[in-house]
N, C-alpha and C positions, 0 to 999 in steps of 0.2 A: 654637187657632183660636177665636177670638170667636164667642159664639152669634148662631144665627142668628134674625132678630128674624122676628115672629109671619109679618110678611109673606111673608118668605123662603118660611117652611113653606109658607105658602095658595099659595106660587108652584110650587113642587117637587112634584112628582108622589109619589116617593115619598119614605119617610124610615125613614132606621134609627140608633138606638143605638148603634151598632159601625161600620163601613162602608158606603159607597155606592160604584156603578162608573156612569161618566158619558161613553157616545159621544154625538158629537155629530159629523156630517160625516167620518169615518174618525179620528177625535181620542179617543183609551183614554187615561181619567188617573183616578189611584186616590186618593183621597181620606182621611186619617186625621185620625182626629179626638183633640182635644186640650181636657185640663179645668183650665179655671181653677181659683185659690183655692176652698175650701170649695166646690164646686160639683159634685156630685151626681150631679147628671145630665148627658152627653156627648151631644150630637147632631151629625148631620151631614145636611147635603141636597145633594141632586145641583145642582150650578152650572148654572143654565139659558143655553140657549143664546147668549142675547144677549149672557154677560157671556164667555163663550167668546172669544165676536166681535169685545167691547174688547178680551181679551189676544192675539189674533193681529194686531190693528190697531194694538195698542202695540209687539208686537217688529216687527212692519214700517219704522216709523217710527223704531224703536232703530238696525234693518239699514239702513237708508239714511244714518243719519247716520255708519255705518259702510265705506263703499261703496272699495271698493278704488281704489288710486291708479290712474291709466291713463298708461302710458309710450311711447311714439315709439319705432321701434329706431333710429335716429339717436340720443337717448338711451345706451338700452344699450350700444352698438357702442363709449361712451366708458369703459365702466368694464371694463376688460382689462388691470388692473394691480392688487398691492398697495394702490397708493397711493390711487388712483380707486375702490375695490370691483369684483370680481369678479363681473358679472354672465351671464346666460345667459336664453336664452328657449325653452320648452317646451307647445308648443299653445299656448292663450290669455297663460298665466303668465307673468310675469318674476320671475327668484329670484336673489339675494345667495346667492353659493357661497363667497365671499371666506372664511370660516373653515374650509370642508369641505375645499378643497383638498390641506390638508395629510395629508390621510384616503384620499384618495381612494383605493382597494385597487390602482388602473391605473399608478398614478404622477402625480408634478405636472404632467410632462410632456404627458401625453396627454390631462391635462381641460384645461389651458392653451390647447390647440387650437380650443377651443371657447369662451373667454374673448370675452365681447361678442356671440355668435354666438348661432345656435340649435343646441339642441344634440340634436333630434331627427336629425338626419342619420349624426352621432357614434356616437348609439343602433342606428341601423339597421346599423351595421358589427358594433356592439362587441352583438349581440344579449341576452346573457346581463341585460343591462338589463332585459331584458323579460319574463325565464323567472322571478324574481321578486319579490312584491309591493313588497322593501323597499328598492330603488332609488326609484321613486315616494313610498313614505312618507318617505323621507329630504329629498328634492327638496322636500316640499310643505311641510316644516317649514322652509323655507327662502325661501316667497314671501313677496313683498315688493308685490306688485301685478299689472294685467295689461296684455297688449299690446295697442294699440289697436289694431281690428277690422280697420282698412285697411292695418296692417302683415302681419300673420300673414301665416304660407306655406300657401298651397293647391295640393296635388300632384294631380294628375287619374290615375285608376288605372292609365292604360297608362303615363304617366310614370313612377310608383312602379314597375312592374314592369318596365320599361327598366334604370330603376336602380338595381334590386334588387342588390346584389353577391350575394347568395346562390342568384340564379333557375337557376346551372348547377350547383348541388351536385349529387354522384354519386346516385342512387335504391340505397335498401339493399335487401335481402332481406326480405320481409313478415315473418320473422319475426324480424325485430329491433325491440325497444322502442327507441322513441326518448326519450331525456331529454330531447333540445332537437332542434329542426328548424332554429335560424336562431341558433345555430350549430348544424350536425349532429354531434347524440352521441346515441351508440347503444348496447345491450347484446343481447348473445341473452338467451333464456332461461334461467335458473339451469340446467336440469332437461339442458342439453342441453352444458353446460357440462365436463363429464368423462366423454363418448363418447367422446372423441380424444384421446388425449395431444397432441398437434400439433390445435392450432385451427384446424377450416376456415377459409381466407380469410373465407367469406362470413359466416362466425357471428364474425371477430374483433371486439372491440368498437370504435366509431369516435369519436375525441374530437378537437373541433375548439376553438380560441378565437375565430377568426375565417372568411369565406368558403373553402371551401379553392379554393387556387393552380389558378389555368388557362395550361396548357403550351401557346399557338398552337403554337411548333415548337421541337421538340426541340434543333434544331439552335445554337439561340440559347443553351441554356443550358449556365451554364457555373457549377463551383466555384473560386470564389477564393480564395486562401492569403494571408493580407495580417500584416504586423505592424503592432498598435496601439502608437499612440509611446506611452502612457503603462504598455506593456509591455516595453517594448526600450529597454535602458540605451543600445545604441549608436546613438544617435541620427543621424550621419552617415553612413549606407553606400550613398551614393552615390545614394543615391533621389529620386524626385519625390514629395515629399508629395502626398495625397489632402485635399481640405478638408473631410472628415469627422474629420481628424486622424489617418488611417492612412496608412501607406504604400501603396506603390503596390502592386499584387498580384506578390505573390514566386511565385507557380503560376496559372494559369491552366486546367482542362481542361473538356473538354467530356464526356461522358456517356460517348462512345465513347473516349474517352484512357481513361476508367477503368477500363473494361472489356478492352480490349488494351496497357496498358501497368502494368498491374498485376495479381497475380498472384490469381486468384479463391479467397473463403474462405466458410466457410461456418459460420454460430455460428447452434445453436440455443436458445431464448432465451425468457423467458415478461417479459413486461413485464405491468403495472397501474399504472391512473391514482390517484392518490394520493389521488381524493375516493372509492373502491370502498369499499361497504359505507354509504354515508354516507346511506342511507336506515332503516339500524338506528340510527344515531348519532342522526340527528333525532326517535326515537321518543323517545329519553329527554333530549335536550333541544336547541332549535334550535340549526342550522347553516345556513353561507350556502355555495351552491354544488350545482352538478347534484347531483340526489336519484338517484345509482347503487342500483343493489341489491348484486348479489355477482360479477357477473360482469363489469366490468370488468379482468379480466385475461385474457391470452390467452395461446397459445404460439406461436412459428414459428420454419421454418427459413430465416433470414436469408442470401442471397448477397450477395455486397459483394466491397469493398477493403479490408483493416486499412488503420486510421487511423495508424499506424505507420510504412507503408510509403510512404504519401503523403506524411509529413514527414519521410523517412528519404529522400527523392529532390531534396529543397533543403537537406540537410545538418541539420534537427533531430532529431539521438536521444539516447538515454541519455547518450552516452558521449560527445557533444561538449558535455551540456550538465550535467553530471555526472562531473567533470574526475578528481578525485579516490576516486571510488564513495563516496563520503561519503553514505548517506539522507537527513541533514540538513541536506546544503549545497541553501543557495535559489538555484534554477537564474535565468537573465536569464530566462526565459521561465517565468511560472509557469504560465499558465491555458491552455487553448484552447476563444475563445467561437466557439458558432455562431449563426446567424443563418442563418432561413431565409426561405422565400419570403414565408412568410404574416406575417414581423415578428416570430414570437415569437423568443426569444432563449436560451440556456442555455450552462453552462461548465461545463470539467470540470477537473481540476488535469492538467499535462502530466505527469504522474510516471505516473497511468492511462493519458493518450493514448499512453504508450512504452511501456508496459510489455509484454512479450513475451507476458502471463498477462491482460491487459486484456482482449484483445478487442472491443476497438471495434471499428466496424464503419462501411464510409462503403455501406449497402445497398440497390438496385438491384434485386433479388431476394425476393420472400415465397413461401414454400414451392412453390419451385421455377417460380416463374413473373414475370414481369414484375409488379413495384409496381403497381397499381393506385391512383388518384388520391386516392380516401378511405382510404388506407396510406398516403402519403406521398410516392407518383410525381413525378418522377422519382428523388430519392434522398433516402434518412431515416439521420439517423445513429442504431445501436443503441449501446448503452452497458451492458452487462452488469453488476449487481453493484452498479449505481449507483441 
């Protein structure tokens, strides 16, 4: 630092050899001092306040010349492609997502949806957005400018709360922690966790990705048994295609078909969500995803339908698809995926879904009583072993 000349001193209040600390206006900035060639002696003097007042006047006039671009959504709305940039709008922001997408933990698919759009609406489905911080820091490394004031969306509170998709979630038990509330997941307390071999319904843990499913009536729903064509070699058997690419539904039932025309089982069974424990995990170094403690896992006694039996009634079992009892011969049918109300999706190999010793479960029943909604009401398929 160059000395400060005699003036400086007679203007500075105080003065030391070593350091000085200089508020001015709520402004802390620590001062080190530095010696020229041969020079001896080191001094420092506190900055008085005028000259404070040039350097906030000069980064002012820095930040303006810097002032972010302002975009039109007529704009944005065009760049929904590779080709054009991937953009998206977020409260005031507009943000270039065009290289994230390939990341995206959701799928291309589903941030695609939001390509040109705003994608706070996106957020309020897919909640976990907002459980935490590094959605938003990802996003903000990604602006590009902002939306003009007379584009933005303004939702007035009883609107948001009209279309809340979460405003009918079940209410848990006070003494369940909750991980998230929008989505609801939930744990009991560790402490209470191996009083029961069989988990109370009301202490099992509740894990959701999205709103859970609202059943107006019963009577509407139904399980469909469909073949995907790019599962079934025999492409012609006589079907209407589906333009989702599947065939048309090979079963059909309703809630009460399952129940009276199939034969009742009962598998008991402990499941855990695959993020449990993962609040030990993050003490020793981060992770992304609900912060469980230990008690994500539960036990019960599951009523249903074997999965077996349901596809053992259009003709799929071992032995029609498993010609030779060969283990290694690859059946026309390998997988069987589900899909359920709320979109999430999962598969299992058919070798499991037939197998005698599997125990799938298509179940209707949690420890002796009717599914309730934050279980999986009306039917949840169990998967033992899996």
């Amino acid at each position: 630092m160059r000395r400060l000349s005699q003036a400086t001193l007679r203007r500075a209040r105080y003065v030391t050899p070593t350091l000085a600390r200089s508020t001015v206006a709520g402004l802390s900035l620590n001062f080190d001092t530095s010696s020229r060639s041969n020079e001896k002696t080191r001094w420092l003097g506190i900055v008085p306040a005028w000259a404070l007042m040039m350097v906030a006047l000069a980064n002012r006039e820095e930040k303006s010349e810097c002032e972010e671009i302002v975009y039109r959504r007529s704009e944005v709305e065009k760049h929904k492609s590779k080709e054009s940039g991937i953009w998206v709008t977020f409260k005031d922001g507009v943000y270039d997502i065009t290289k994230f997408i390939a990341n995206h933990p959701g799928g291309v698919d589903k941030i695609m949806l939001a390509a040109g759009q705003d994608i706070e609406g996106f957020w309020n489905v897919y909640r976990q957005h907002y459980n935490s911080p590094l959605p938003q820091e990802l996003l903000a490394e990604m602006r590009i400018g902002q939306l003009h004031p007379d584009d933005r969306v303004v939702v007035n509170a009883s609107d948001a709360d009209e279309s809340n998709p979460y405003r009918k979630d079940p209410v848990l038990s006070p003494v369940m922690r909750y991980i998230s509330r929008q989505p609801i997941n939930a744990e009991a307390p560790r402490f209470l966790l191996t009083d029961s071999w069989v988990t109370p319904t009301e202490l099992w843990f509740v894990r959701n990705h999205h709103p859970v499913p609202q059943i107006e009536d019963i009577n509407d729903f139904r399980v469909d048994l469909v073949f995907a064509a790019d599962l079934n070699n025999e492409r012609d058997r006589g079907q209407e295609k589906a333009t989702d690419g599947s065939s048309s539904p090979l079963l059909s039932l309703t809630l009460q078909d399952l129940k009276t025309k199939f034969p009742k089982t009962i598998v008991t069974t402990s499941i855990q969500c695959g993020g449990n424990r993962r609040q030990e995990m993050t003490q020793v170094e981060r992770t992304n995803g609900a912060n469980w403690d230990v008690a994500a896992i539960s036990t019960a006694r599951f009523g249903g339908v074997r999965l077996r039996d349901v596809l053992a009634s259009v003709g799929i079992t071992e032995e029609s698809l498993f010609h030779d009892g060969r283990a290694d011969q690859q059946p026309v049918i390998q997988h069987v995926h589900f899909v359920g109300l709320d979109a999430m999706e999962a598969s299992i190999p058919v070798k499991k879904a037939l197998s005698r010793f599997g125990d799938v479960l298509l179940a209707y029943e949690m420890n002796d009583e009717e599914l309730t909604p934050k279980h999986g009401y009306p039917l949840r398929a169990v998967i033992p072993g899996e």
